[in-house]
PyMOL Python script that loads the backbone (N, CA, C, O; Angstrom):
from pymol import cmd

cmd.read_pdbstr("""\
ATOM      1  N   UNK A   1     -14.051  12.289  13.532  1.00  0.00           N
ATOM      2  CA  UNK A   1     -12.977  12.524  14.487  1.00  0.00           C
ATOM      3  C   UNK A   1     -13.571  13.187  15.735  1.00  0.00           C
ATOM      4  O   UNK A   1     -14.257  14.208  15.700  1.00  0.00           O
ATOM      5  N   UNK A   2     -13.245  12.517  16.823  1.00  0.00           N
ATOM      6  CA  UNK A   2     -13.743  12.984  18.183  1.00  0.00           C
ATOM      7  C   UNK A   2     -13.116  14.301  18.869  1.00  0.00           C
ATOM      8  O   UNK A   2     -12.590  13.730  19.823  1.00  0.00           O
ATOM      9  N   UNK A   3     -12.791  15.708  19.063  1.00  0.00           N
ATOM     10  CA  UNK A   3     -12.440  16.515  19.429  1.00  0.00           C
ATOM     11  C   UNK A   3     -11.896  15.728  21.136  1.00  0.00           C
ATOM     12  O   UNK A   3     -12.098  14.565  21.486  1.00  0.00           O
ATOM     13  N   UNK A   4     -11.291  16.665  21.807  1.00  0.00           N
ATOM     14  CA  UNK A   4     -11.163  16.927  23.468  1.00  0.00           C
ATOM     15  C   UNK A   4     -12.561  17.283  23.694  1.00  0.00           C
ATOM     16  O   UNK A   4     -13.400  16.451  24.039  1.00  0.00           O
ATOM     17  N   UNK A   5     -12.831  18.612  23.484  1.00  0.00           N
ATOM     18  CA  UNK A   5     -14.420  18.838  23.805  1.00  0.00           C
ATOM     19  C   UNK A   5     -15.646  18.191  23.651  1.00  0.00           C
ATOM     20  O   UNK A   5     -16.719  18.350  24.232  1.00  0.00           O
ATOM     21  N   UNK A   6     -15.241  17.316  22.629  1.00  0.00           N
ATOM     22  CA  UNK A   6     -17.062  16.474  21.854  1.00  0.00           C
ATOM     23  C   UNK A   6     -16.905  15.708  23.457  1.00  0.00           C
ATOM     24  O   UNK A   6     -17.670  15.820  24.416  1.00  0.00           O
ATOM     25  N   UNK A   7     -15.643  14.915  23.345  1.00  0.00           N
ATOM     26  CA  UNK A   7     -15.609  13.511  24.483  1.00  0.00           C
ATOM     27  C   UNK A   7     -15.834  14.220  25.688  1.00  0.00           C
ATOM     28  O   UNK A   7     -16.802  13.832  26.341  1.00  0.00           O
ATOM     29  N   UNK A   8     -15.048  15.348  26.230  1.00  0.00           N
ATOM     30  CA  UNK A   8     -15.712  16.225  27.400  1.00  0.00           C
ATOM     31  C   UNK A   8     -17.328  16.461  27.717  1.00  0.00           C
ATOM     32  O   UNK A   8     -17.970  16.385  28.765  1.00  0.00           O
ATOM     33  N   UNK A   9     -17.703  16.783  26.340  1.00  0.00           N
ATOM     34  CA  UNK A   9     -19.358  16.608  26.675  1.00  0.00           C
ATOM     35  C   UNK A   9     -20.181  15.855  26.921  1.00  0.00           C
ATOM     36  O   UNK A   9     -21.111  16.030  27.709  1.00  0.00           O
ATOM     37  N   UNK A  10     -19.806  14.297  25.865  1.00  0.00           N
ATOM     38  CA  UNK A  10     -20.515  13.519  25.987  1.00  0.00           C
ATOM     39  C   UNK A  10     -20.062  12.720  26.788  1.00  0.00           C
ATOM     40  O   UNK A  10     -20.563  11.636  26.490  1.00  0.00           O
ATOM     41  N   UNK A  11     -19.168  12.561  27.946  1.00  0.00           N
ATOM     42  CA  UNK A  11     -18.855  12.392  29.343  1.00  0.00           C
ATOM     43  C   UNK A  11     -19.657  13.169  30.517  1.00  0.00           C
ATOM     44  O   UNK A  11     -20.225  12.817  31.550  1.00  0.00           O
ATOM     45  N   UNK A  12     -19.449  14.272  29.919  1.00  0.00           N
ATOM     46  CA  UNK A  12     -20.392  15.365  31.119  1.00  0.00           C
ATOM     47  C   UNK A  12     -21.948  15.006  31.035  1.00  0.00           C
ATOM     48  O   UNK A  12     -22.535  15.345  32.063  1.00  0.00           O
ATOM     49  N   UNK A  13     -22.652  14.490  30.206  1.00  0.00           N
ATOM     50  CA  UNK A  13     -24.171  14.458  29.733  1.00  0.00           C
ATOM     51  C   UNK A  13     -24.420  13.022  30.168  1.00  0.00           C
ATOM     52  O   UNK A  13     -25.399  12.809  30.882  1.00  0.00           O
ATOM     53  N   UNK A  14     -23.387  11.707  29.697  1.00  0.00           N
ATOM     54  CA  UNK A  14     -23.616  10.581  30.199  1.00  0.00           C
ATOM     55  C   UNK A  14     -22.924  10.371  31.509  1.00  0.00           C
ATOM     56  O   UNK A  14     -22.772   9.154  31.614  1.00  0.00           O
ATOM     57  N   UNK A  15     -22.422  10.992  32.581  1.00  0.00           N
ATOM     58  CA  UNK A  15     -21.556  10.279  33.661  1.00  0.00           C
ATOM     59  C   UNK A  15     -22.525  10.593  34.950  1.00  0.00           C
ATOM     60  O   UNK A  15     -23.535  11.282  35.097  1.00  0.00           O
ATOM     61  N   UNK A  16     -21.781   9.809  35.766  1.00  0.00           N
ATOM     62  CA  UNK A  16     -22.276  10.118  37.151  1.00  0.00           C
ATOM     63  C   UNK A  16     -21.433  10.193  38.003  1.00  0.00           C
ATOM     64  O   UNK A  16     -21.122   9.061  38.373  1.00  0.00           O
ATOM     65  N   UNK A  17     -20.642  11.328  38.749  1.00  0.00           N
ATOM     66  CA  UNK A  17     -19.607  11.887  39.440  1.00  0.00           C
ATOM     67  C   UNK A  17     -19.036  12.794  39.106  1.00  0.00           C
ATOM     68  O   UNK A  17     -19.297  13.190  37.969  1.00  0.00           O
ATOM     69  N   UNK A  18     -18.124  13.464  39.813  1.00  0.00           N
ATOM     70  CA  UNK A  18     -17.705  14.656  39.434  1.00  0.00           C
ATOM     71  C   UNK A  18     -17.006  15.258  38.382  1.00  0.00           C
ATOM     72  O   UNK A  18     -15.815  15.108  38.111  1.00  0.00           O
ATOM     73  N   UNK A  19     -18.102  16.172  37.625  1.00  0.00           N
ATOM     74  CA  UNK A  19     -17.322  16.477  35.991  1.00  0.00           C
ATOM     75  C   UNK A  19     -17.887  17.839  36.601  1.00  0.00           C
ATOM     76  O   UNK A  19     -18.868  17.987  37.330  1.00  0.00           O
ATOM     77  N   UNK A  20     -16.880  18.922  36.034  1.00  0.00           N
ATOM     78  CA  UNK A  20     -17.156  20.273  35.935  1.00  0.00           C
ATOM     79  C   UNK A  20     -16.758  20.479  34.466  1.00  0.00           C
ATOM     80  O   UNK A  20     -16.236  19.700  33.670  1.00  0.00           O
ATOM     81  N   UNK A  21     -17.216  21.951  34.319  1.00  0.00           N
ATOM     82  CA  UNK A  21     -17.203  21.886  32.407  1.00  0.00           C
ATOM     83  C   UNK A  21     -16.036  22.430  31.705  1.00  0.00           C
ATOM     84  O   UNK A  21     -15.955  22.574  30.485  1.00  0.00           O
ATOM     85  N   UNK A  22     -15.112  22.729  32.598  1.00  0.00           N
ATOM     86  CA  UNK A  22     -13.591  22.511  32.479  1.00  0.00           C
ATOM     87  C   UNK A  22     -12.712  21.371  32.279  1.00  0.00           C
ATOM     88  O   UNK A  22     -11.909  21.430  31.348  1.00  0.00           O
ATOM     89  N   UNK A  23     -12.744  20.478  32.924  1.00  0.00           N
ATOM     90  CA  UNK A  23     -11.926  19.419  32.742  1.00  0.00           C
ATOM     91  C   UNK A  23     -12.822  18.211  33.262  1.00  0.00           C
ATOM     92  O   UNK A  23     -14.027  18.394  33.431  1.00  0.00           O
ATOM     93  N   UNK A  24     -12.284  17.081  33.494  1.00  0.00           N
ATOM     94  CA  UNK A  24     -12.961  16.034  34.417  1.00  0.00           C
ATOM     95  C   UNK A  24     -11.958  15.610  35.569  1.00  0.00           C
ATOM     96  O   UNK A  24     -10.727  15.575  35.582  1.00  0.00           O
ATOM     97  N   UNK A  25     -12.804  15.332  36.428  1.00  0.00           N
ATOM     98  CA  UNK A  25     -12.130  15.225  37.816  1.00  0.00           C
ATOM     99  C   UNK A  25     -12.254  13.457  38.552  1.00  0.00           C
ATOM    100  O   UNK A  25     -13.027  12.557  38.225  1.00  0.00           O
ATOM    101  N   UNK A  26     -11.400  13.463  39.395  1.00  0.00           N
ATOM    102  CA  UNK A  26     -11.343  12.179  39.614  1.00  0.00           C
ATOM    103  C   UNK A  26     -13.027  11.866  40.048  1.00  0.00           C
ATOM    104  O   UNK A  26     -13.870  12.660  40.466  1.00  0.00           O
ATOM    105  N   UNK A  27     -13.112  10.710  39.829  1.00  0.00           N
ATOM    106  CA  UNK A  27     -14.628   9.809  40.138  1.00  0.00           C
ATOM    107  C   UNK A  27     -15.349  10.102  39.395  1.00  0.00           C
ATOM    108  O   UNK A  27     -16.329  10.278  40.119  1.00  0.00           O
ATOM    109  N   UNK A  28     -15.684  10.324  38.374  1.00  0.00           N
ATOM    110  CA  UNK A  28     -16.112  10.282  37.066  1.00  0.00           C
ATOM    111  C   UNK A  28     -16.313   8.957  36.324  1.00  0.00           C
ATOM    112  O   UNK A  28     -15.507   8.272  35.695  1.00  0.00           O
ATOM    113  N   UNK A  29     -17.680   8.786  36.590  1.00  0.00           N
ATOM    114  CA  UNK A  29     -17.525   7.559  35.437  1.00  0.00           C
ATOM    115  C   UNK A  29     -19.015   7.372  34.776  1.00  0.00           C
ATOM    116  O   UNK A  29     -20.117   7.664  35.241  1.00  0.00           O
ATOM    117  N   UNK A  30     -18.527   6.585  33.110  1.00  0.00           N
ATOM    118  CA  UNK A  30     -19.060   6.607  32.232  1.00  0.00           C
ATOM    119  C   UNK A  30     -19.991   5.001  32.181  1.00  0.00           C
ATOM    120  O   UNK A  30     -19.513   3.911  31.867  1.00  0.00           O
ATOM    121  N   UNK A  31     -21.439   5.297  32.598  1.00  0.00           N
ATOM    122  CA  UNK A  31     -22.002   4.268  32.246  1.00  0.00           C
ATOM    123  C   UNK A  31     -23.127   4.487  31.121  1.00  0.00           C
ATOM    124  O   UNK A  31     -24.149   5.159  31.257  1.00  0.00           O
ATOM    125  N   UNK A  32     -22.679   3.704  29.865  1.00  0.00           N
ATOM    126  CA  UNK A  32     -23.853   4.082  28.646  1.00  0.00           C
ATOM    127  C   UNK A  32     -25.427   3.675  29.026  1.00  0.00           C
ATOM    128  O   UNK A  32     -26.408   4.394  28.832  1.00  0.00           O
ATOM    129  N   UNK A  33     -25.422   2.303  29.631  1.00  0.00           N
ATOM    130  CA  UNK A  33     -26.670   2.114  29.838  1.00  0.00           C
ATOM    131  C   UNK A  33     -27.606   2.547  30.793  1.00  0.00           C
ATOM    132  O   UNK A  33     -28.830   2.570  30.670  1.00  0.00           O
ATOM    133  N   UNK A  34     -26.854   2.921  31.852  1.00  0.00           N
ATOM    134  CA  UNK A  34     -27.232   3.708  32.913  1.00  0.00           C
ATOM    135  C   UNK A  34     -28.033   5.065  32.168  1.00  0.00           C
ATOM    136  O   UNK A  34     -29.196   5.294  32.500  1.00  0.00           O
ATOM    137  N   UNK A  35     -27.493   5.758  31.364  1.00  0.00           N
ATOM    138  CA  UNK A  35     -27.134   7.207  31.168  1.00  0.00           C
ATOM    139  C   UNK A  35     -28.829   7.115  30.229  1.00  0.00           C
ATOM    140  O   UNK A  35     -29.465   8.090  29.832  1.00  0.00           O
ATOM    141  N   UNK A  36     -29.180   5.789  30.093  1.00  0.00           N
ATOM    142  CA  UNK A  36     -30.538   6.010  29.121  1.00  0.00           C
ATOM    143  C   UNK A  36     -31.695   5.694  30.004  1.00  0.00           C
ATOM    144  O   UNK A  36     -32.675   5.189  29.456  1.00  0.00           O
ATOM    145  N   UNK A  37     -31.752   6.017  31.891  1.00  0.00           N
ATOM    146  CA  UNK A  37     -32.603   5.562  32.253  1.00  0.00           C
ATOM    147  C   UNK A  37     -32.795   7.658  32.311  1.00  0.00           C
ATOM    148  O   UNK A  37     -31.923   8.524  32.234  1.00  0.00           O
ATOM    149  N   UNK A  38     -34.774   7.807  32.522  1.00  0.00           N
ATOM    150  CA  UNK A  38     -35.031   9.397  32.757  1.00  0.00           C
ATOM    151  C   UNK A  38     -34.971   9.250  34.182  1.00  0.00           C
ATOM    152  O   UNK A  38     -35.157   8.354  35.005  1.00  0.00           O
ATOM    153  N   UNK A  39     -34.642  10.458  34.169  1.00  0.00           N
ATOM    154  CA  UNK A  39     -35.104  11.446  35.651  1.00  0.00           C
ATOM    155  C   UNK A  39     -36.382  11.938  36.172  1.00  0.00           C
ATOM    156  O   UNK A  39     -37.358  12.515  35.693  1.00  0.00           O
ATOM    157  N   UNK A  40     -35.960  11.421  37.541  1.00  0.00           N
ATOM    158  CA  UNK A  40     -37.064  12.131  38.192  1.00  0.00           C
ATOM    159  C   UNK A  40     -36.249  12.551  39.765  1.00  0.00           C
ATOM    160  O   UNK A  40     -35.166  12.195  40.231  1.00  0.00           O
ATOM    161  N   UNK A  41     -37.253  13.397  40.251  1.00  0.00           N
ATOM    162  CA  UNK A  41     -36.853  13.893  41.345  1.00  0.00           C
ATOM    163  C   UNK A  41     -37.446  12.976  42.380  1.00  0.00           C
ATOM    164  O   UNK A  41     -37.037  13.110  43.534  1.00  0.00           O
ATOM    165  N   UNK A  42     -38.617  11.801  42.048  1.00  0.00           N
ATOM    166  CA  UNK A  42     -38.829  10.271  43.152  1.00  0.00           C
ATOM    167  C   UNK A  42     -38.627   9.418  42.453  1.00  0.00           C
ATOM    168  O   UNK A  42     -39.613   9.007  41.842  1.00  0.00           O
ATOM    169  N   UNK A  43     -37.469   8.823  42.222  1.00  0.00           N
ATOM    170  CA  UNK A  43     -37.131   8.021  41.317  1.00  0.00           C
ATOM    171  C   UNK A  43     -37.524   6.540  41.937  1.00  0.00           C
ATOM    172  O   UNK A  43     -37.428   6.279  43.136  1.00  0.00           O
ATOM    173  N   UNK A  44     -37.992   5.591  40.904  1.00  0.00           N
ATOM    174  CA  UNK A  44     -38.668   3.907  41.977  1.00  0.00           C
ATOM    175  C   UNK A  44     -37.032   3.234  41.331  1.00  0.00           C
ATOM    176  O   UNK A  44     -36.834   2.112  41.796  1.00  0.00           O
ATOM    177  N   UNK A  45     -36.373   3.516  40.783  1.00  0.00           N
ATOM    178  CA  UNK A  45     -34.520   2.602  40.872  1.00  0.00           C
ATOM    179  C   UNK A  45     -33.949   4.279  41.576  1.00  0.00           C
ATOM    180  O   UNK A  45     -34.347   5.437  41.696  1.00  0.00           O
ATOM    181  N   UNK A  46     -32.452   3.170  41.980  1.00  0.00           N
ATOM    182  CA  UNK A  46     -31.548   3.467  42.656  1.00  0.00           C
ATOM    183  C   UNK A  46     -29.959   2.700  41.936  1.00  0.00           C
ATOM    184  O   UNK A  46     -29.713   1.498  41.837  1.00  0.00           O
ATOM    185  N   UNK A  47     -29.198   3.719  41.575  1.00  0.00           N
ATOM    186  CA  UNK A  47     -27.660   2.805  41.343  1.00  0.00           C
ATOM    187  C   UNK A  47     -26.904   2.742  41.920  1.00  0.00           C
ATOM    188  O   UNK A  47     -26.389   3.764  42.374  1.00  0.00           O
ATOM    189  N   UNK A  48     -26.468   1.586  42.190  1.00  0.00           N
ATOM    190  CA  UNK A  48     -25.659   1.197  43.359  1.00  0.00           C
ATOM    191  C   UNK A  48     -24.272   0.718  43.045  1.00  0.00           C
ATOM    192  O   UNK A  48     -24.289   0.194  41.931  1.00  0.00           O
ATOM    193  N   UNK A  49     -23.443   0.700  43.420  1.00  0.00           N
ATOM    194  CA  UNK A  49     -22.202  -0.104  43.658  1.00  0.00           C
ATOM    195  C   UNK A  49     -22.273  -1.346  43.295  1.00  0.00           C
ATOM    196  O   UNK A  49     -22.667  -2.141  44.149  1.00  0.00           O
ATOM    197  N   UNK A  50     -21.841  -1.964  41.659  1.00  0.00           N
ATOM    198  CA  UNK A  50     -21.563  -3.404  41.622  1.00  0.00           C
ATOM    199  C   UNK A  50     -20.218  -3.900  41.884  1.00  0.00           C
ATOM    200  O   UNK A  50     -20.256  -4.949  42.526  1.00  0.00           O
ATOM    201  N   UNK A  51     -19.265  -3.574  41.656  1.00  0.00           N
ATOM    202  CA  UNK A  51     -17.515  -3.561  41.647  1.00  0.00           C
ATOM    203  C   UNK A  51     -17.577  -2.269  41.019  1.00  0.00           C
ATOM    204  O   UNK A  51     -18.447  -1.496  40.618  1.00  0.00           O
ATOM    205  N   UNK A  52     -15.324  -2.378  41.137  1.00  0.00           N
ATOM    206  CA  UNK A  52     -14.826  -1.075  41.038  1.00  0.00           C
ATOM    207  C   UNK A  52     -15.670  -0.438  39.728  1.00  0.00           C
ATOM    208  O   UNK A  52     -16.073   0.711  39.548  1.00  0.00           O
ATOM    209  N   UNK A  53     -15.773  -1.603  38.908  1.00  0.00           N
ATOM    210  CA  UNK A  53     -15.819  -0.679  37.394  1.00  0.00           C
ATOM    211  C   UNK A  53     -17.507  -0.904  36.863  1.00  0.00           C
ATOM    212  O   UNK A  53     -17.714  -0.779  35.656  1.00  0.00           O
ATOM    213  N   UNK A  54     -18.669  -1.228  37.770  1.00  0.00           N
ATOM    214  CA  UNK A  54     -19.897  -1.619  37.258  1.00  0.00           C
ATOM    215  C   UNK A  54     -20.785  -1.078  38.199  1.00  0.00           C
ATOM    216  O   UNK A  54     -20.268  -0.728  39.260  1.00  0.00           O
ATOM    217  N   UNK A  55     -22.223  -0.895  38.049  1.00  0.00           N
ATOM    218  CA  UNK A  55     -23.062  -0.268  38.930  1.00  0.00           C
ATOM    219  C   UNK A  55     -24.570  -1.086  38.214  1.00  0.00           C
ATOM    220  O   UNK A  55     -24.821  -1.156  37.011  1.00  0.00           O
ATOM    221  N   UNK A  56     -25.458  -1.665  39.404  1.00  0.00           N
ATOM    222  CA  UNK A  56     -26.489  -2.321  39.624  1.00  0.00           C
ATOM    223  C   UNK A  56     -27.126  -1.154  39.425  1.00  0.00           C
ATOM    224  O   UNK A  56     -26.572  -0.070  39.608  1.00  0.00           O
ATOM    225  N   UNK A  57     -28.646  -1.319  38.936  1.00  0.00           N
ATOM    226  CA  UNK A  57     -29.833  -0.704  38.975  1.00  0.00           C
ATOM    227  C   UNK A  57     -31.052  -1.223  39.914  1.00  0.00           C
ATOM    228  O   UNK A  57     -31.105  -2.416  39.613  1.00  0.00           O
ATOM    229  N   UNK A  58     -31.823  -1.044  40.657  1.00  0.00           N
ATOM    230  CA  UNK A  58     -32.329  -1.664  41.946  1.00  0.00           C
ATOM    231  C   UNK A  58     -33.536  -0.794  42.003  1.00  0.00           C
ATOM    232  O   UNK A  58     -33.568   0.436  42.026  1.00  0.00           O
ATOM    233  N   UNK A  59     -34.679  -1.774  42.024  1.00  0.00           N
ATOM    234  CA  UNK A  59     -35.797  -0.980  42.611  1.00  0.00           C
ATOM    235  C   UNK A  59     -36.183  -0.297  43.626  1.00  0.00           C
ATOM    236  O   UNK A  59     -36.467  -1.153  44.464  1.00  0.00           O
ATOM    237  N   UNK A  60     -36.387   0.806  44.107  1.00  0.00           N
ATOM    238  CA  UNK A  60     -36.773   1.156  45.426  1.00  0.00           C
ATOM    239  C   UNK A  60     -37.827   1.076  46.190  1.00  0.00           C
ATOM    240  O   UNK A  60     -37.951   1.394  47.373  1.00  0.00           O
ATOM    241  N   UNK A  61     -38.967   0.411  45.079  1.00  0.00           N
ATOM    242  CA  UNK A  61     -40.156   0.480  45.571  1.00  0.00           C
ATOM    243  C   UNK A  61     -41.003  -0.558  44.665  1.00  0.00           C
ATOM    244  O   UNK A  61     -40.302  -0.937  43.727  1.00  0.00           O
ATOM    245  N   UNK A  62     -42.395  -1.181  44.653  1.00  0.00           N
ATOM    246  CA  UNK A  62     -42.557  -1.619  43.780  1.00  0.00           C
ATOM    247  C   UNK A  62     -42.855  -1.285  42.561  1.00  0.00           C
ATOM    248  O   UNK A  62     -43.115  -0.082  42.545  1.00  0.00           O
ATOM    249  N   UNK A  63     -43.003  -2.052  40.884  1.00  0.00           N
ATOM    250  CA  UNK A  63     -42.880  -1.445  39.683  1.00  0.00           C
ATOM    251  C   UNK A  63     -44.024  -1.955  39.137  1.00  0.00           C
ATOM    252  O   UNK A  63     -44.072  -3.185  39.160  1.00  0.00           O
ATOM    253  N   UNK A  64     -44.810  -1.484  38.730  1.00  0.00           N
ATOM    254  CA  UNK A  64     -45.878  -2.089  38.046  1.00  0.00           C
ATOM    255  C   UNK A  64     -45.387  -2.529  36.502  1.00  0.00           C
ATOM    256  O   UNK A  64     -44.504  -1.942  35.877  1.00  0.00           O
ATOM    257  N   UNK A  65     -46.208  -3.778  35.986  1.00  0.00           N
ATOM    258  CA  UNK A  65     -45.846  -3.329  34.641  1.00  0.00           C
ATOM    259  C   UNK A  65     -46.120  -1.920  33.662  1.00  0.00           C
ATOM    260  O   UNK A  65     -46.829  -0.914  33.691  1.00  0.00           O
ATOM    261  N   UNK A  66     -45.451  -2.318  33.102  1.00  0.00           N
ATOM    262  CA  UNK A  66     -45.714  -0.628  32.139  1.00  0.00           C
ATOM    263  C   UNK A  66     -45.468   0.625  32.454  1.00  0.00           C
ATOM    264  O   UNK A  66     -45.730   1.559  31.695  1.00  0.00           O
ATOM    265  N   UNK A  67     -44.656   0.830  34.227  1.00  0.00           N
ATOM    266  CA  UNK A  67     -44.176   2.029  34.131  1.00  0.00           C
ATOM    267  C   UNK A  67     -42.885   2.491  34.150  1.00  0.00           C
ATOM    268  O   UNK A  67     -41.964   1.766  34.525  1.00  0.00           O
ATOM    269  N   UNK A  68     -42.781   3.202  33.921  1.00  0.00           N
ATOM    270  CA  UNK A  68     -41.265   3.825  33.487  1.00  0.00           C
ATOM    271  C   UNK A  68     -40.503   3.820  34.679  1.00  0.00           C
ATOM    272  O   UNK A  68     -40.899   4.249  35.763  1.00  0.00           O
ATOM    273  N   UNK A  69     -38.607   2.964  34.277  1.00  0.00           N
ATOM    274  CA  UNK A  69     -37.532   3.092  35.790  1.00  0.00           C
ATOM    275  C   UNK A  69     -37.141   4.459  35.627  1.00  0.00           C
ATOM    276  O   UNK A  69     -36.508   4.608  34.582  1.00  0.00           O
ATOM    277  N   UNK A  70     -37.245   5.179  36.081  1.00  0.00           N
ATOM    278  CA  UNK A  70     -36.717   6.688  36.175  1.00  0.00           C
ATOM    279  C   UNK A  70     -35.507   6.557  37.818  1.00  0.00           C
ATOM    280  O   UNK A  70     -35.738   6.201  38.973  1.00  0.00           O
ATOM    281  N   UNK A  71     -34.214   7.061  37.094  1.00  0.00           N
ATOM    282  CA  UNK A  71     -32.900   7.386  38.151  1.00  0.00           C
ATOM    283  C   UNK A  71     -32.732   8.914  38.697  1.00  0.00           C
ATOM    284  O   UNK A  71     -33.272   9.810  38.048  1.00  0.00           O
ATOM    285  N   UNK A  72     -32.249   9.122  39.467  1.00  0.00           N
ATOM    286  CA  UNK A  72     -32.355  10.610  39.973  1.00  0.00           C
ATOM    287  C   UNK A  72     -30.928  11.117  39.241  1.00  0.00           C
ATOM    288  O   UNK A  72     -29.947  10.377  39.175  1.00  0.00           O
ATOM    289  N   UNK A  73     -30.941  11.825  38.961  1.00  0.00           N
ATOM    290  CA  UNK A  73     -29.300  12.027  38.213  1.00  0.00           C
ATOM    291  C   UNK A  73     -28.594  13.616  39.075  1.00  0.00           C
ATOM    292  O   UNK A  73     -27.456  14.080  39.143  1.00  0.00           O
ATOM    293  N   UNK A  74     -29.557  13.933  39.464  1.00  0.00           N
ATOM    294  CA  UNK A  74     -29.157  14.980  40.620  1.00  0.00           C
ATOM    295  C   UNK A  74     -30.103  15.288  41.968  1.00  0.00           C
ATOM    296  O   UNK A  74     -31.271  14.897  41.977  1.00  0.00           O
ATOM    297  N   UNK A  75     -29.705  15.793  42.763  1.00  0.00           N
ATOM    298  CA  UNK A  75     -30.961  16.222  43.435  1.00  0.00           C
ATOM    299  C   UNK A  75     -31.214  17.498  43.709  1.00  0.00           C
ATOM    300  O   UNK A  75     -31.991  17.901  44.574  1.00  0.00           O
ATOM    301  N   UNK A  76     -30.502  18.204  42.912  1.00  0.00           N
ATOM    302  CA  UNK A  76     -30.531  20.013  42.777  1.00  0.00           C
ATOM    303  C   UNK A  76     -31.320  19.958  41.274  1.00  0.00           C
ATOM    304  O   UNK A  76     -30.973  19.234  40.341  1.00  0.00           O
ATOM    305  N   UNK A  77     -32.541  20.962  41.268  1.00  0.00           N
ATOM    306  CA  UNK A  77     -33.119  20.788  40.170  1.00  0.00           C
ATOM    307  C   UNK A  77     -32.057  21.834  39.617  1.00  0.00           C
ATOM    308  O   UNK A  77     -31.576  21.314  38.610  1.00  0.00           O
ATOM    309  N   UNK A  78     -31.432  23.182  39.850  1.00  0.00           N
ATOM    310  CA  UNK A  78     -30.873  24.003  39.299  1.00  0.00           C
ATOM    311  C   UNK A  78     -29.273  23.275  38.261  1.00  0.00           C
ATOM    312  O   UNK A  78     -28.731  23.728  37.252  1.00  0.00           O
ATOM    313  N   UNK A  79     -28.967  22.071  39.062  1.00  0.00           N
ATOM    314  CA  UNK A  79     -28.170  21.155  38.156  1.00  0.00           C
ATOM    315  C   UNK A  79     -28.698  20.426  37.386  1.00  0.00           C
ATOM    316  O   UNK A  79     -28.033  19.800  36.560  1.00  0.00           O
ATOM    317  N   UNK A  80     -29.825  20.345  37.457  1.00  0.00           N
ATOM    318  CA  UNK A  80     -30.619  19.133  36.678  1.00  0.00           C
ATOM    319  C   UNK A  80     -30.798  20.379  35.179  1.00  0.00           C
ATOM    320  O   UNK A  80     -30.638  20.562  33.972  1.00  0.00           O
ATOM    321  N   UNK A  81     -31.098  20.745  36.036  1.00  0.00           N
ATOM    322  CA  UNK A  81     -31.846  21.829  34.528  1.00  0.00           C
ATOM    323  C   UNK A  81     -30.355  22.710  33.778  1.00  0.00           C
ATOM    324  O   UNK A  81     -30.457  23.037  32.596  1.00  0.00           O
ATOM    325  N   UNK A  82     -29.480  22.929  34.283  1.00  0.00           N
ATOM    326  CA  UNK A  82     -28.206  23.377  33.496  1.00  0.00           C
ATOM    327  C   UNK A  82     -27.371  21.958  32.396  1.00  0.00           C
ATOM    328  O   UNK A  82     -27.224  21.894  31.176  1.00  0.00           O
ATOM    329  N   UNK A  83     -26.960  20.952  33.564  1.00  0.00           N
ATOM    330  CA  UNK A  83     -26.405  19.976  33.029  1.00  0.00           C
ATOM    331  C   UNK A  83     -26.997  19.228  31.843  1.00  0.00           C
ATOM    332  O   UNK A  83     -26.435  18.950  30.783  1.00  0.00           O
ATOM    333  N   UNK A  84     -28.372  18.927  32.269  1.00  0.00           N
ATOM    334  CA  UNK A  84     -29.035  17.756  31.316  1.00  0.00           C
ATOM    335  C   UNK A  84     -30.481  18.483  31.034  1.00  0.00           C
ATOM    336  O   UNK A  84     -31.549  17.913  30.813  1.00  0.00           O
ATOM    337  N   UNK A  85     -30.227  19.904  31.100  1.00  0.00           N
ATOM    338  CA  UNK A  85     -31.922  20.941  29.856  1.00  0.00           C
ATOM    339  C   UNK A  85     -33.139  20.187  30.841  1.00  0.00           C
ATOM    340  O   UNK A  85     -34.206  20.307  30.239  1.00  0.00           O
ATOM    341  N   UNK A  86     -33.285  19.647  31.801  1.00  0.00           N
ATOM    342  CA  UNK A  86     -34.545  19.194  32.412  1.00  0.00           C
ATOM    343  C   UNK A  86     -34.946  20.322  33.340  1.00  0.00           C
ATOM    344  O   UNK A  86     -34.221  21.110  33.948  1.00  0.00           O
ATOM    345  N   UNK A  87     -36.662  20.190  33.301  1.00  0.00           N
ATOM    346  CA  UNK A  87     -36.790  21.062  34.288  1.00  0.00           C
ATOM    347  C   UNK A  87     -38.028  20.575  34.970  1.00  0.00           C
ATOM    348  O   UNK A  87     -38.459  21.164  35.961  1.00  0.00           O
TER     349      UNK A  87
END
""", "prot")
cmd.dss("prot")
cmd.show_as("cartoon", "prot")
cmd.util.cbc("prot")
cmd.orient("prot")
């Protein structure tokens, strides 16, 4: 059984838009596959706008084989490191 809080979290850990750890706020949204690319602070993808309800992943630069797409998921390390334990 899923609590209010479990789904609050695991919204807050997978989303991209505005969640505070009170409630969730409009523009909030939940992409699973997105949510499994890492972070970096020079990330070579970018997510973009596919329609209302989908979002593209896009290179920013070129990719060699074999290295890792890393997404920026913030650009405050002090959010990076509260929200999602990275540092």
């Amino acid at each position: 059984v899923l609590s209010a809080e479990r789904v609050r979290n695991i919204i807050s850990i997978n989303s991209f838009g505005s969640v505070n750890e009170s409630k969730l706020q409009k523009g909030t949204s939940l992409f699973a596959a997105i949510s499994m690319f890492n972070h970096s602070f020079s990330p070579n993808c970018a997510i973009l706008p596919y329609s209302c309800s989908s979002r593209a992943i896009v290179t920013r630069r070129a990719v060699k084989k074999g290295d890792e797409m890393c997404i920026s998921y913030h650009n405050d390390p002090d959010v990076v490191k509260r929200k999602w334990g990275i540092e």
